[in-house]
N, C-alpha and C positions, 0 to 999 in steps of 0.2 A: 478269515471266516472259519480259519479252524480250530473251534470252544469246543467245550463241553460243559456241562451243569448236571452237575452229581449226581444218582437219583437217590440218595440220602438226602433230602433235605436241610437235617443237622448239621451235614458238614458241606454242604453244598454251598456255592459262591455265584452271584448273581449274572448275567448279563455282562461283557465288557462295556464298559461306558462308550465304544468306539462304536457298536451295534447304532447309537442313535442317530450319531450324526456323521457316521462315512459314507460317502454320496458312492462307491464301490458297492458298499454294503448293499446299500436300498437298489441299486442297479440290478444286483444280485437276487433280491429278494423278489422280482419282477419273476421272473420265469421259476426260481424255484418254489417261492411262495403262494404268489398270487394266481398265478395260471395255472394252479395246480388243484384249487382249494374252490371252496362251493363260494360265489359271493351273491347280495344283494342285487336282482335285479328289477323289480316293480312286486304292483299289488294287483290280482285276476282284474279290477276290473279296467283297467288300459286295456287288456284285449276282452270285456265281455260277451260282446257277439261275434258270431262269423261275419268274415270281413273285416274286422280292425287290425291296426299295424302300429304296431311300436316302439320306434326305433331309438339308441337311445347307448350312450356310450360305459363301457364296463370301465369301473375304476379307473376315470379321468386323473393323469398325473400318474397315474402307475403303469395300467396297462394299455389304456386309450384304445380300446377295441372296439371298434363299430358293428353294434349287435342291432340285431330287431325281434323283434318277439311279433307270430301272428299270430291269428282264428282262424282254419281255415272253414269251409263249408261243411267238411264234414264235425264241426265243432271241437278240432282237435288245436290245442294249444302248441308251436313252436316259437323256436331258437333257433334265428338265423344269423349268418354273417350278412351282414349289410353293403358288403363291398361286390362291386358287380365282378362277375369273372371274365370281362372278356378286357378291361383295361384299368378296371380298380377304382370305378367309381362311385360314392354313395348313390346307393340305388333309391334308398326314400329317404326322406329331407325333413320330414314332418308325421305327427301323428294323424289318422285318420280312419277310412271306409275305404275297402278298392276289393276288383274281384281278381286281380292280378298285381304284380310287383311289376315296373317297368322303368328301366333306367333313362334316364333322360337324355344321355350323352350321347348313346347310339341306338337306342331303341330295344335292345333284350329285354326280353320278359322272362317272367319267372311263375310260377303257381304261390301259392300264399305258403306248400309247402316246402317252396326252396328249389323247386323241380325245375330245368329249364323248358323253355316254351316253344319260343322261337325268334330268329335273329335275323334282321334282314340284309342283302349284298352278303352272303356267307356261303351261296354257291355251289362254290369253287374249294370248299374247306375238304379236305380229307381226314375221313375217322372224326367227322364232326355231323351231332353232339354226341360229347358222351358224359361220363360222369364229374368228368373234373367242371363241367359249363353249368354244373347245378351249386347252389350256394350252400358253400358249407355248413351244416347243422351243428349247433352246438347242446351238449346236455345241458338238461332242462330237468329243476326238480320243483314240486307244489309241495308245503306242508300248510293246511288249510288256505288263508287267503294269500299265501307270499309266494312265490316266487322266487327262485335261486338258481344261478345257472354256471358252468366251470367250463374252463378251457379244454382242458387236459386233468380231470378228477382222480386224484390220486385213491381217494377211496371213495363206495357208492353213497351217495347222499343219504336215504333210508338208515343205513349202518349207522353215518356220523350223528343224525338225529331220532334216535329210534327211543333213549334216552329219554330226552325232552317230550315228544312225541306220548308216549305211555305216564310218564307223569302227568301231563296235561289234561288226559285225555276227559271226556263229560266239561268241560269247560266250552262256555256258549260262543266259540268260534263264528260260529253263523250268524248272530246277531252284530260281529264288529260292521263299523262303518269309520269309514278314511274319513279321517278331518282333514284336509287341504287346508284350511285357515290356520289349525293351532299346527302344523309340520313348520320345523324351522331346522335352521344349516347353521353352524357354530366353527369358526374356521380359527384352528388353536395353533399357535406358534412353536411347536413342537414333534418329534417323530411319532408316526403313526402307536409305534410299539409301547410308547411313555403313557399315550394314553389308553391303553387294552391294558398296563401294568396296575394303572390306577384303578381300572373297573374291575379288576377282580379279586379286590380285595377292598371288604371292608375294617382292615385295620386304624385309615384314617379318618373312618366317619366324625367318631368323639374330638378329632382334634379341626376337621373341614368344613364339619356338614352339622352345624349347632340344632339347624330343624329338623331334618331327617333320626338324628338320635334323639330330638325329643318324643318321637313316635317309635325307634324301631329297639327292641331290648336286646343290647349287646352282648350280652351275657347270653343271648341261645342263638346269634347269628351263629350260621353252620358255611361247609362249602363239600360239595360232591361231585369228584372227577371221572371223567368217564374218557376214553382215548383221542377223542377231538373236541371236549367240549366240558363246560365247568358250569355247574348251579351253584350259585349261590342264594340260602333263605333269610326270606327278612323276616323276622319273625317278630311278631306286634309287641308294644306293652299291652297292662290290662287298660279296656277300655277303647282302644285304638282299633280303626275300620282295617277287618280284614276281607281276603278274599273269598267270597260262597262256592260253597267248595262237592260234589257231590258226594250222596252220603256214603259209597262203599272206599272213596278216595285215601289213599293210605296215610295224607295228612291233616285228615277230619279234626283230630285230635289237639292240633298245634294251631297257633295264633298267626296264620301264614300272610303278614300284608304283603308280601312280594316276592316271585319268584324272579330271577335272576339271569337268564342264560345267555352265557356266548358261548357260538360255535366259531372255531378256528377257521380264519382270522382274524375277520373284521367283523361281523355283524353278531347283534346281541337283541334277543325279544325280553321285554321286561313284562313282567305280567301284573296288574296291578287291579285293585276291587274295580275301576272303571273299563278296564281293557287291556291293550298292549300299546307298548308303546318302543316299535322297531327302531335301534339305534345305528346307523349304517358310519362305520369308519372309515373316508378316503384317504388312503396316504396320496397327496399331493407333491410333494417335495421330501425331501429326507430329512428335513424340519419344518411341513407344512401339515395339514392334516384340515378334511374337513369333518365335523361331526354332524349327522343329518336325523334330527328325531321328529320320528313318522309317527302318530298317534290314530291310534283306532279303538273306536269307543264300542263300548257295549250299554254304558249303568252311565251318562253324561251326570246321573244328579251325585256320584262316589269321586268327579272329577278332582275336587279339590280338598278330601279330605286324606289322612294316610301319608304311606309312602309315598304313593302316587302324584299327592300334591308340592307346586312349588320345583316343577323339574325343572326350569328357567336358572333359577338359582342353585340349584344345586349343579347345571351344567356351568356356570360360571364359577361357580366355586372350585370347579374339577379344573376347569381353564387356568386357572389360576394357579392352579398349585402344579399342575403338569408341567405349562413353562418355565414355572421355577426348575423343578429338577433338570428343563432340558439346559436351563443358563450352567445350572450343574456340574451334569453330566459332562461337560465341555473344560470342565477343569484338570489342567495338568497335575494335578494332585488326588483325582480319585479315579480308580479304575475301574474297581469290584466290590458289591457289598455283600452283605448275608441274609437269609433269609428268615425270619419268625416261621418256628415251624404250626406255630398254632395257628398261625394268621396270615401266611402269606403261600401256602397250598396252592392255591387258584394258580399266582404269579407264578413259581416254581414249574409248575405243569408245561404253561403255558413256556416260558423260556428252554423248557425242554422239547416239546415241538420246536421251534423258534432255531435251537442250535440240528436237530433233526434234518430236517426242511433244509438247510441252507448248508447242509456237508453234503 
């Protein structure tokens, strides 16, 4: 695990091919990556009123952490640990309504804040309760409808997305609504990492994605880095639906059908004339991965023109070519490659976090 990647671009050498598939590696990347880093946990409205619970596991296959998210009465959203403290048992089992947390096993309660309550036959306990019998709280951050929550946050959430955040901003946030019908789960036969390499670059559009570049003019796609997190702009031909945009917004000017972001590591908001549409990365296996795209509408009738149209196929086409590299990458004959400095920024970035993170 111990690379480096240039911060010249130019002369800079990619990724060890070993990164993808040594089951060491991905071990590793467990605590120094992923517990460290903001990830995907739901959308506000799993908790919309006081009183809801929802419990619900972090990065299955990586981290497997039994979180919950409440409301509580005082309308305040948390991040709990779901594991009871007094033997380690899932405290709730299910989504729902409740005006307390109550384990089943032995009866502890809890406040919807995490607070403990009270525990019956405990008597006889000395220096009991105290704080370690409340359930762990975890950071908890909102950017408009989402939701994101870290173990151990190596930096503050705000910070990593503050970027994205003020580009955005006058964008009718408040009008999305969750599709549950159009969200779908794409489970790719490859390392987590193969496919974040692919997303953030569109170097391969012209050669992968024949509909996609019949709408997006290659020739002004851009990429802007920023310390945890990459935009990249799709920027229209003429004629082709973009996003409405408000009028003092600093990309008024430019043919924007889609903005692009991922934040380090795994999740990415695509922005597109109909909405967003959250793409959540699970590394499952050190050559498993699930891909999870969450749609939320604003403009249902811009659904299926643009960039935005056709992400079925375009997430197959991605499937596609990422497993190819990971059969690859597994070849005794390639280690390291180079990078396009015009076109492959995003990647570079990203692999420089990547060897960061895991020194």
């Amino acid at each position: 695990m111990d690379f480096t990647i240039d911060a010249d671009i130019s002369v800079a050498r990619t990724l060890p091919a070993r990164v993808y598939s040594d089951p060491e590696i991905f071990s590793a990347q467990r605590e120094r990556i992923f517990a460290r880093t903001w990830q995907w946990a739901a959308h506000d409205e799993v908790v919309k009123v006081a009183g809801q619970v929802y419990p619900f596991t972090l990065l299955p296959g990586a981290l497997d952490e039994p979180l919950l998210l409440t409301r509580d009465a005082n309308d305040q959203v948390h991040c709990l640990s779901n594991v009871c403290t007094h033997r380690g048992t899932l405290v709730v089992e299910g989504a729902g309504h409740d005006t307390q947390l109550r384990c089943r096993y032995h009866g502890r309660r809890f406040t919807l804040d995490g607070r403990f309550d009270s525990m019956p036959e405990f008597q006889g306990a000395k220096g009991f309760p105290s704080k370690a019998d409340d359930l762990p709280s975890v950071a908890l951050a909102r950017w408009e409808r989402f939701l994101l929550v870290s173990l151990r946050p190596a930096m503050p959430f705000d910070d990593m997305s503050a970027p994205m955040r003020e580009r955005l901003t006058g964008l009718p946030f408040g009008r999305l609504a969750f599709d549950a019908a159009g969200a779908r789960d794409y489970f790719v036969n490859a390392n987590w990492a193969l496919y974040i390499d692919n997303y953030l670059e569109g170097f391969h559009i012209p050669y992968v994605h024949s509909g996609l570049a019949g709408v997006l003019d290659y020739g002004e796609y851009a990429v802007e880095l920023d310390r945890y997190s990459v935009l990249q702009l799709g920027v229209a031909k003429q004629g082709e639906r973009t996003i409405t945009l408000p009028a003092a917004h600093p990309d008024t000017k430019r043919r924007i059908a889609a903005y692009y972001y991922w934040l380090f590591p795994t999740t990415m908001f695509n922005v597109y004339p109909w909405g967003v549409s959250v793409n959540v990365v699970t590394p499952l296996a050190v050559d498993r991965t699930r891909v999870s795209f969450l749609p939320f509408v604003w403009d249902e009738s811009a659904r299926e023109q643009g960039a935005g149209a056709g992400l079925d196929r375009v997430e197959r086409e991605d499937e596609a070519i990422v497993e190819s590299v990971q059969r690859g990458t597994r070849s005794r004959l390639y280690e390291r490659g180079r990078y396009s400095p015009t076109r492959e920024t995003g990647v570079h970035h990203f692999h420089r976090l990547l060897a960061e993170f895991l020194r």
